[in-house]
N, C-alpha and C positions, 0 to 999 in steps of 0.2 A: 271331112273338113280340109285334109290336105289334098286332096281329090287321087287317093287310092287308100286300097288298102294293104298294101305291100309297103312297112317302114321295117328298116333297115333293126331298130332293136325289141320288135314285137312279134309276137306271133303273126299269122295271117288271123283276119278275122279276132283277136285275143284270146279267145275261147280254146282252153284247148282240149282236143277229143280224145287222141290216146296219148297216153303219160309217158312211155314208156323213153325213155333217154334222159327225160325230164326229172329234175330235184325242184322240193320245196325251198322257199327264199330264206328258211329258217337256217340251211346250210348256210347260209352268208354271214346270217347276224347272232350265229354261234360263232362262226371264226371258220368252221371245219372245213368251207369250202374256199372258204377267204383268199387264199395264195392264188387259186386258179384266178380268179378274177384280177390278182394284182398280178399275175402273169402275164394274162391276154393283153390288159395296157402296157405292158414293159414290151411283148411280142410287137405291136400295133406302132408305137409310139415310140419306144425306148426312153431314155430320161432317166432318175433319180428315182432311187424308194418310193421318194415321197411325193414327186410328181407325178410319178408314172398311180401313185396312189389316187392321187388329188382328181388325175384326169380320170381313173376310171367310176371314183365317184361323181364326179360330172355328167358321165355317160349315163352311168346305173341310175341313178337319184333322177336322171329329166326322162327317162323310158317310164320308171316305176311310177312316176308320178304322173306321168301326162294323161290315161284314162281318168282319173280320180278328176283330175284338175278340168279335164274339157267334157266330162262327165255331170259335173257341175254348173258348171258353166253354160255347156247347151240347153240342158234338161233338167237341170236339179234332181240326177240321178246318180249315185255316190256308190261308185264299187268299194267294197271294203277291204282297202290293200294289206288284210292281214297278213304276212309270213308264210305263216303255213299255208293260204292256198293261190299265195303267190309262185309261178314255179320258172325255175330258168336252165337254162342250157349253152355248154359251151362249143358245141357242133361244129356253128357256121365260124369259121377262121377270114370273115371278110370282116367281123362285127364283134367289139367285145365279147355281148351277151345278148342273148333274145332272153326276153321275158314273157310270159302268159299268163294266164287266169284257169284257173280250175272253173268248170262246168258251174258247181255249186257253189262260188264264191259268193256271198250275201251282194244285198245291192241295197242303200238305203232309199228311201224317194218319203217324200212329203205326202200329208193325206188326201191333197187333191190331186196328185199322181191317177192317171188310170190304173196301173199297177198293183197299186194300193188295196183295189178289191179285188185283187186276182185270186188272194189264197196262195200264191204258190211260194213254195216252202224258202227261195231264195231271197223274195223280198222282205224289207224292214223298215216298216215304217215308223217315220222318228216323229215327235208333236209338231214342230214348226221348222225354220231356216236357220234362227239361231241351234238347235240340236242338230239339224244337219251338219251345219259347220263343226261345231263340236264333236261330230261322229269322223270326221273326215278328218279332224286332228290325231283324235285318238288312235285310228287307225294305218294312216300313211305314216305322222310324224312319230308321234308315242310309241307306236306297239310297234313298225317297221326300221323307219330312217335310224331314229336316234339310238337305238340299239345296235344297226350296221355302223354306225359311226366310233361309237364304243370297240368293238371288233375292229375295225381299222387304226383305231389309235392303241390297239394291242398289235399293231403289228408295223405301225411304222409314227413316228414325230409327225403329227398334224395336227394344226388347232381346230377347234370345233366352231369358229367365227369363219375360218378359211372353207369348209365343207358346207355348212347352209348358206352360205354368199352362191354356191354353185346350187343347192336347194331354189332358194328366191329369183336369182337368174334366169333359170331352167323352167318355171312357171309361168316367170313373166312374158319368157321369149315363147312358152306353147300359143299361152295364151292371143297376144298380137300376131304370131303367124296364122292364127285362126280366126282371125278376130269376122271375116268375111263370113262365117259360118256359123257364129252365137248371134242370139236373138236379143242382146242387150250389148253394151259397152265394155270393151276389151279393158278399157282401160277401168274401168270402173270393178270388172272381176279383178285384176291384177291387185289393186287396193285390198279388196273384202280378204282376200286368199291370203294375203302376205299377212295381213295384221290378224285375221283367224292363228296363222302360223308362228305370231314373234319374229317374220323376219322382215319388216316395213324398212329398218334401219340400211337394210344389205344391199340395196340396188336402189335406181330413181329412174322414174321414167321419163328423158329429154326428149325434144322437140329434135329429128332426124333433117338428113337433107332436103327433104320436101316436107318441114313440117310434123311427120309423120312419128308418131310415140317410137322411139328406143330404149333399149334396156342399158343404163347405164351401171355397171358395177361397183362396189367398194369394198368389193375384196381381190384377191388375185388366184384363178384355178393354175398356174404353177404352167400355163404351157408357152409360156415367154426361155421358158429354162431346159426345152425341148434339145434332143440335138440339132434340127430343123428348128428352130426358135418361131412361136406364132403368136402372133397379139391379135387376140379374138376382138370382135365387133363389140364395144362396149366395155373392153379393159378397163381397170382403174389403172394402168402404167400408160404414161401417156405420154405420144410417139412423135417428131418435130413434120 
């Protein structure tokens, strides 16, 4: 969909073959590994506790989330971003964090999926679209995100309106950057996802320089307060 497979906070391919350097995402959303990741954004970024917080959940939350969400969206094919076989690494020093997928992470799909009659032990199939949606709550926002977010506000003042505003942002903006490579309406999955998620409220999507859907925000990810000061595409601080 972005026409490679080399992005900057994923594995190659997602999938990964040998583990070895590699931790499960449960280091994160215990806390244990928590500091390394708000060091990489302080290394990267510099800024405030709590910015340099803000920013690298921005980063974490639109990596972890973008297979699930365009995973959905292409194919109505639902990795299940549980923790545990979520797995990440702080190696590469050009990028917060790479994130991967264990081999045998489940996958959910629907029963008219090919898939579906595979037998193989990774797939899950759920009754319909609304379970699906609901499988993909459970498991990115329920069992993943909002647990790292708990660990984050154990380690620095952040509100939990200011972190899913970068949640519903981060989805909306995978989504329309893809939108040339889903088989339906960018703008139409933006909707289903947010409001699947409780975060409909946190972004809108306006009419761009040519028309063109944008992500507008209504929260602030804190990188206006950078020592380089940046006001991203679709800020809610709005600049003369």
């Amino acid at each position: 969909m972005f026409g490679t497979d080399v992005l900057p906070g994923l594995a190659p391919g997602l999938l990964v073959a040998d583990e070895a350097g590699w931790a499960p995402a449960t280091t994160l959303t215990d806390g244990s590994r928590l500091p390394e990741l708000l060091d990489s954004a302080a290394r990267l970024w510099g800024g405030t506790p709590h910015a340099s917080a803000a920013l690298a959940w921005k980063a974490y939350s639109y990596w972890a989330a973008l297979p699930v969400v365009l995973g959905w969206a292409a194919a109505r094919r639902v990795p299940l971003l549980d923790p545990t076989d979520t797995l990440i690494h702080f190696a590469d020093r050009r990028t917060l964090v790479t994130l991967g997928l264990r081999r045998s992470t489940p996958i959910a799909v629907l029963p008219t999926d090919p898939l579906a009659v595979t037998g193989a032990a990774e797939v899950q199939v759920v009754a319909d679209e609304q379970e699906l949606l609901g499988t993909l709550r459970s498991t990115l926002l329920d069992a993943h995100l909002t647990p790292m977010i708990t660990a984050i506000q154990g380690e620095v003042r952040i509100g939990t309106r200011t972190l899913l505003g970068s949640v519903a942002s981060g989805i909306a903006y995978g989504l329309l950057h893809a939108a040339d490579g889903l088989p339906g309406s960018a703008v139409e999955a933006v909707d289903t996802l947010l409001d699947t998620l409780d975060l409909t409220d946190l972004v809108e999507l306006v009419p761009g320089p040519k028309g063109e859907p944008t992500v507008q925000r209504r929260t602030c990810c804190l990188a206006f307060t950078l020592p380089k000061p940046k006001v991203c595409q679709g800020c809610c601080i709005r600049t003369p």
